[in-house]
C-alpha positions as CSV (number, residue, x, y, z in Angstrom):
1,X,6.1,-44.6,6.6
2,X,5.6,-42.5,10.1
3,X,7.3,-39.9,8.0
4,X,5.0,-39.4,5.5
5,X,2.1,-40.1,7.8
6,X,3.8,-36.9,9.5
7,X,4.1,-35.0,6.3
8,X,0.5,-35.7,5.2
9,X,-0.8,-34.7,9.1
10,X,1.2,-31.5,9.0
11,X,-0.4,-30.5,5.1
12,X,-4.1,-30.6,6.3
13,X,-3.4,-29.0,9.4
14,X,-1.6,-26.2,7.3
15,X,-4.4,-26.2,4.6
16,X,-6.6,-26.0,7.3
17,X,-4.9,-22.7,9.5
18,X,-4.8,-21.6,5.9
19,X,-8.6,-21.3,5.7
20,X,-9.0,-19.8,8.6
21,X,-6.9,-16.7,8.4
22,X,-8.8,-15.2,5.9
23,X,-7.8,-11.6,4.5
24,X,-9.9,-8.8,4.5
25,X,-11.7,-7.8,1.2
26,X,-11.2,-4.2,-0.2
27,X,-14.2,-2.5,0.2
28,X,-13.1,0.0,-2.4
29,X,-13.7,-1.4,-6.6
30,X,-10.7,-0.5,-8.7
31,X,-11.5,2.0,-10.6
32,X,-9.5,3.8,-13.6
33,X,-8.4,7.4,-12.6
34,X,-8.3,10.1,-15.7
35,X,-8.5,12.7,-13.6
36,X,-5.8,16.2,-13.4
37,X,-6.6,16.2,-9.2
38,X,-3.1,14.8,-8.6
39,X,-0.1,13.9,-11.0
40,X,0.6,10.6,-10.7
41,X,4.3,10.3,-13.1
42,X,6.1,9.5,-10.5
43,X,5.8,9.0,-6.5
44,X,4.4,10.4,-3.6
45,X,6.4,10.6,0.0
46,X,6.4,11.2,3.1
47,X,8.9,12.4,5.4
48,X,8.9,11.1,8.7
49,X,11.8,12.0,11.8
50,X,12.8,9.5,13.4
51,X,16.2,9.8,16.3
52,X,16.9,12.6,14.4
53,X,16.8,11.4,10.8
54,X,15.0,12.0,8.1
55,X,13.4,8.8,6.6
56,X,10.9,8.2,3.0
57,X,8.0,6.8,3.1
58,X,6.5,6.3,-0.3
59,X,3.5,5.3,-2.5
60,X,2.7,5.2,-6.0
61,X,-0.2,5.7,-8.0
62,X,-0.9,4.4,-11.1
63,X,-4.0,5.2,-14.3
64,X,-5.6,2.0,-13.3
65,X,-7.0,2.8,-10.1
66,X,-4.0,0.5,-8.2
67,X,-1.2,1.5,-5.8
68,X,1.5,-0.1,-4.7
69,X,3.8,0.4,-1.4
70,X,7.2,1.4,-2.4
71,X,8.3,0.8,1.4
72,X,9.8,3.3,3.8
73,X,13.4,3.7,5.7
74,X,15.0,5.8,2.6
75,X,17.4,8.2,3.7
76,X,17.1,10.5,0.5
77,X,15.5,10.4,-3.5
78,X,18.5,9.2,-4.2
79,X,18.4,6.2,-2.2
80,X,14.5,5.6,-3.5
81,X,15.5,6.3,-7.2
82,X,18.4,4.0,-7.7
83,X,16.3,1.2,-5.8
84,X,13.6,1.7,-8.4
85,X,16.3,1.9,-11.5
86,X,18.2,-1.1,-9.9
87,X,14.5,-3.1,-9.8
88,X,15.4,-3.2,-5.5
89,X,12.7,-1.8,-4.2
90,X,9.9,-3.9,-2.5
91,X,9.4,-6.6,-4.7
92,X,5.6,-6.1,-4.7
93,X,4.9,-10.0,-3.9
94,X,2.9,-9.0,-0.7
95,X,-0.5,-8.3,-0.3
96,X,0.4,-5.9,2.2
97,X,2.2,-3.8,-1.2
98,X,-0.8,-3.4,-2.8
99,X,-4.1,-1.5,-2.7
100,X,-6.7,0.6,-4.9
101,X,-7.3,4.2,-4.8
102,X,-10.2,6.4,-5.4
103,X,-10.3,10.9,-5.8
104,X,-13.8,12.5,-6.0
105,X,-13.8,15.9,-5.9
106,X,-10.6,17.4,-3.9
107,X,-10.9,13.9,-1.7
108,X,-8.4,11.1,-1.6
109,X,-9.0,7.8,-0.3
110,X,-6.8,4.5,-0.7
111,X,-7.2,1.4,0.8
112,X,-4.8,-1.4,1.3
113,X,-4.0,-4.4,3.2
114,X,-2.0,-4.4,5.9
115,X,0.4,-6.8,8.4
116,X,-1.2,-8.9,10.7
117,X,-0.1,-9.5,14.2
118,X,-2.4,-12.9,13.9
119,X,-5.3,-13.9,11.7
120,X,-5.7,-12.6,8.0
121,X,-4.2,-9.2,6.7
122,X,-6.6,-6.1,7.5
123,X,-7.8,-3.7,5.1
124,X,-7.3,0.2,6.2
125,X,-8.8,2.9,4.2
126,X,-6.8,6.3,4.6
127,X,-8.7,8.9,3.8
128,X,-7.7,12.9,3.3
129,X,-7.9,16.6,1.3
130,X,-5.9,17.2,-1.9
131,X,-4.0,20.3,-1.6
132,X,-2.9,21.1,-5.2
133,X,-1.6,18.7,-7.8
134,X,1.2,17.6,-6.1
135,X,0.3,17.2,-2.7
136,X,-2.2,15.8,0.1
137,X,-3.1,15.3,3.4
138,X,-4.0,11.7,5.0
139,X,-6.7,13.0,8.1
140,X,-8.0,10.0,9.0
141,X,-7.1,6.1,8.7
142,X,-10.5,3.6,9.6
143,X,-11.6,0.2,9.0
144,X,-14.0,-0.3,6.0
145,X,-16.1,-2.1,8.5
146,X,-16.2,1.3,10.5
147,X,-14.1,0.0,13.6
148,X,-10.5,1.5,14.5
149,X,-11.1,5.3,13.2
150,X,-7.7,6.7,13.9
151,X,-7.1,10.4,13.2
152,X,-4.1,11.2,11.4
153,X,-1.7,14.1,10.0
154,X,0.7,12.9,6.9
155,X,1.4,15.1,4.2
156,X,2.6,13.1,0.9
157,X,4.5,15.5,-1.7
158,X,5.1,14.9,-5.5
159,X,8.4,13.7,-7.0
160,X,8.1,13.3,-10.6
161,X,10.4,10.3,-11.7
162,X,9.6,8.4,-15.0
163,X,10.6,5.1,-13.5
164,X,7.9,3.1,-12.0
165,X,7.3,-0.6,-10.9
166,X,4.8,-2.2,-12.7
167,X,1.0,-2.1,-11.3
168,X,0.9,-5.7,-12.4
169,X,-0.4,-8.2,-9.2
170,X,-2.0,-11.0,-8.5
171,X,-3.8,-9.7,-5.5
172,X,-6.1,-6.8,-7.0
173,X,-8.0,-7.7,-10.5
């Protein structure tokens, strides 16, 4: 009996920490892209040097407005491809994965949730100038509320692989 008077104690204060760290909405509507700004059959990366390696960092794009982290830590396209073909990439069950995307013009601008060190996960819009078809440039990272502008420098480049995860989520309708 104490046990379930435990049990029952433990699931309200649960439902109840639950409630209270709320995620962020995105500030940014999903919106279908049709555009020829960037190619989106396949991925974009990032390479990043890190102790003197050379590590991916990946998103994807997809026609209905979503993207999707593919993760980061890949030591070559390769690596990233077979994950994808072998269905071992990050398995997209995170909000933290997930995000929509927007291009007017020659600007880029996606915004996704991110880890929390405590509370609810935060949404980050990055925002940057499309170079060509195939490649842009993040400039800046804020809050949608305006708070935490962080300037940035990350060039993403084109791979063209027919292989991608499904958009599919629960997080972004």
């Amino acid at each position: 009996m104490k046990m379930v008077g435990f049990i029952l104690c433990f699931s309200i204060l649960f439902s109840s920490c639950d409630k209270l760290l709320k995620n962020d909405e995105l500030s940014l509507k999903r919106i279908p892209y049709f555009g020829n700004e960037l190619r989106i059959d396949g991925y974009y990366y990032r390479k990043i040097n890190n102790d003197n390696e050379e590590f991916l960092n990946l998103y994807f794009f997809y026609s209905n407005g979503i993207v999707r982290y593919g993760g980061g830590g890949y030591l070559s396209y390769e690596e990233v491809e077979d994950r994808i073909i072998n269905h071992r990439l990050v398995d997209g069950r995170s909000r933290t994965d997930w995000g929509v995307f927007h291009i007017t013009d020659n600007t880029i601008q996606f915004e996704m949730w991110y880890p929390s060190s405590g509370g609810g996960a935060p949404t980050y819009v990055r925002e940057g100038a499309i170079m060509n078809d195939t490649t842009f440039h993040i400039t800046m990272s804020y809050r949608s509320n305006g708070k935490e502008k962080r300037e940035k420098d990350e060039i993403y480049h084109f791979r063209q692989f027919g292989l991608k995860p499904d958009s599919t989520n629960v997080f972004i309708k």
